[in-house]
N, C-alpha and C positions, 0 to 999 in steps of 0.2 A: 919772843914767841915765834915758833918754827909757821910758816905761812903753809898751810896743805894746797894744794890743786885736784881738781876731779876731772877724770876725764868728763866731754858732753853728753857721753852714751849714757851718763849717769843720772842724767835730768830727764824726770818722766814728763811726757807730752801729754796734755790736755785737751780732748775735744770736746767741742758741745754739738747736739744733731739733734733732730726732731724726723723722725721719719714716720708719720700716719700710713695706713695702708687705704687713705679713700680719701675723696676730694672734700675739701674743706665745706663745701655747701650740703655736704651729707654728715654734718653734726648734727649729732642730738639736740637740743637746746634747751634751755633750764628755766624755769619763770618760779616754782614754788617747791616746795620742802616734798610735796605727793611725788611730783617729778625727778628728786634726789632720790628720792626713797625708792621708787621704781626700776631707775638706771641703778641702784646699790642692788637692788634685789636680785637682778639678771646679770648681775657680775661678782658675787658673793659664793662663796663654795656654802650649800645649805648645809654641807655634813661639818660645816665645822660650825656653821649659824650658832647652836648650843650645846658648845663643846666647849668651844677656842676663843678667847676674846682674840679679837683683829681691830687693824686700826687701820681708814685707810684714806686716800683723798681723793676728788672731782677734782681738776686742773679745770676752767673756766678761760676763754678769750674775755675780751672786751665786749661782745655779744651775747656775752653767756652760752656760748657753744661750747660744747664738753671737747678738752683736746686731749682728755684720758683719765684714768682712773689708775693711782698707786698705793699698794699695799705698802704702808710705813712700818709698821709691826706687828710680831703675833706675839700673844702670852700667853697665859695659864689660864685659869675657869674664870677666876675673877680679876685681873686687871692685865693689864700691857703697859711696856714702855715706850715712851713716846718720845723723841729726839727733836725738837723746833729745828735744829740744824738740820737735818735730811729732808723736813718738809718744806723747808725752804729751799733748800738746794734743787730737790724736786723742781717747787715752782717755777723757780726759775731758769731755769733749764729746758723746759719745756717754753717758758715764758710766756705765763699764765699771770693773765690780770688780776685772777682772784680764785680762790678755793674754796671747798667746801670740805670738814671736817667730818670724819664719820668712824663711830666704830659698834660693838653690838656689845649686849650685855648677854652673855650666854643664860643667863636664870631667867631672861624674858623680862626683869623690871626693870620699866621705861622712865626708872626715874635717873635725874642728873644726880651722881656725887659731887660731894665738896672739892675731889682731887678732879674732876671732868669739869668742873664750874672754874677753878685755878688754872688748870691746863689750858683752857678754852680761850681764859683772860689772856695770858703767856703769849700764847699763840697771834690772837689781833693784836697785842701790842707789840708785835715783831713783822704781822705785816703790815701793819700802818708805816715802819721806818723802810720797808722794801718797796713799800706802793705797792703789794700785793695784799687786796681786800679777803679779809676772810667773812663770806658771806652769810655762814651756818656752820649748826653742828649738830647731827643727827648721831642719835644714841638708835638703834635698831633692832629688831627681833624681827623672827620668821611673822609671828601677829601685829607688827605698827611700830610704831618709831616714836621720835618725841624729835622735836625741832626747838632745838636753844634760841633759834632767835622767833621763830612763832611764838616761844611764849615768852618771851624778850628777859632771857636767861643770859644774855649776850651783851 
C-alpha cells in the first residue's frame, strides 16, 4: 500500500474564544424557572414565538450567571431537530457549568411530549458524562411556559 503525504496547509486549525461584550459582574443571574423564562422572552424573536418551533440554550457559570444564549435549531410549526452534539460543543466552548434547555411550542400548549420528555432524558444523561448540569427545560409561549424540572418532569 502506496503511503500518501498531505501537505500541512491541509490541516484546518481549531480555535476556542469566548468574547462577552461586558464585564462578567454585569451578568444576569438565574435562581428560578420565572427568571429563564424572562431572559427567554427578551431574546426570543416574538414573530416567530407562533409560527417557528426554536430551540434554544442559557449557557450558565458556576454562579449561575448567564454567559449567553444559543439558538440550537429552527423547524417547522410543530417540531425541531435537536443535535446533543452541538449543544454540547456549544457548552463547552463557552465553558458553561450547566445549561438550560429551552424551546416553544408555536400552538401555545404548554404541555411536554413524549419526544421532549426523551430528548430532555438524552440530553442530562450526556451532561452528567461532561460535568455540564442541565438545570431545566422550559417548553414556552408568548402566555407562560412550563418548567420540566418544576414539575419534576426531569
Amino acid at each position: 500500500m502506496k503511503k500518501t503525504t498531505f501537505p500541512l496547509s491541509r490541516v484546518a486549525e481549531i480555535k476556542i474564544s469566548y468574547s462577552p461584550k461586558f464585564k462578567a459582574c454585569e451578568r444576569a443571574k438565574v435562581c428560578t424557572s420565572q427568571e429563564v423564562y424572562q431572559i427567554l422572552l427578551q431574546n426570543w424573536d416574538f414573530g416567530l414565538l407562533q409560527l417557528q418551533e426554536q430551540f434554544k440554550i442559557i449557557l450558565l457559570n458556576r454562579n449561575n450567571a448567564v454567559l449567553g444564549i444559543c439558538e440550537i435549531s429552527r423547524g417547522g410549526m410543530s417540531d425541531c431537530l435537536v443535535d446533543a452534539k452541538l449543544i454540547f460543543s456549544v457548552a463547552l466552548k463557552a465553558g458553561a457549568s450547566a445549561i438550560v434547555l429551552a424551546h416553544n411550542h408555536p400552538s401555545g400548549n404548554l404541555v411536554a411530549s413524549a419526544a421532549d420528555l426523551q430528548m430532555t432524558k438524552k440530553i442530562c444523561e450526556g451532561g452528567m458524562l461532561l460535568d455540564v448540569t442541565v438545570f431545566d427545560h422550559l417548553i414556552i409561549s408568548g402566555h407562560g411556559y412550563l418548567s420540566l424540572a418544576d414539575e419534576q418532569l426531569m
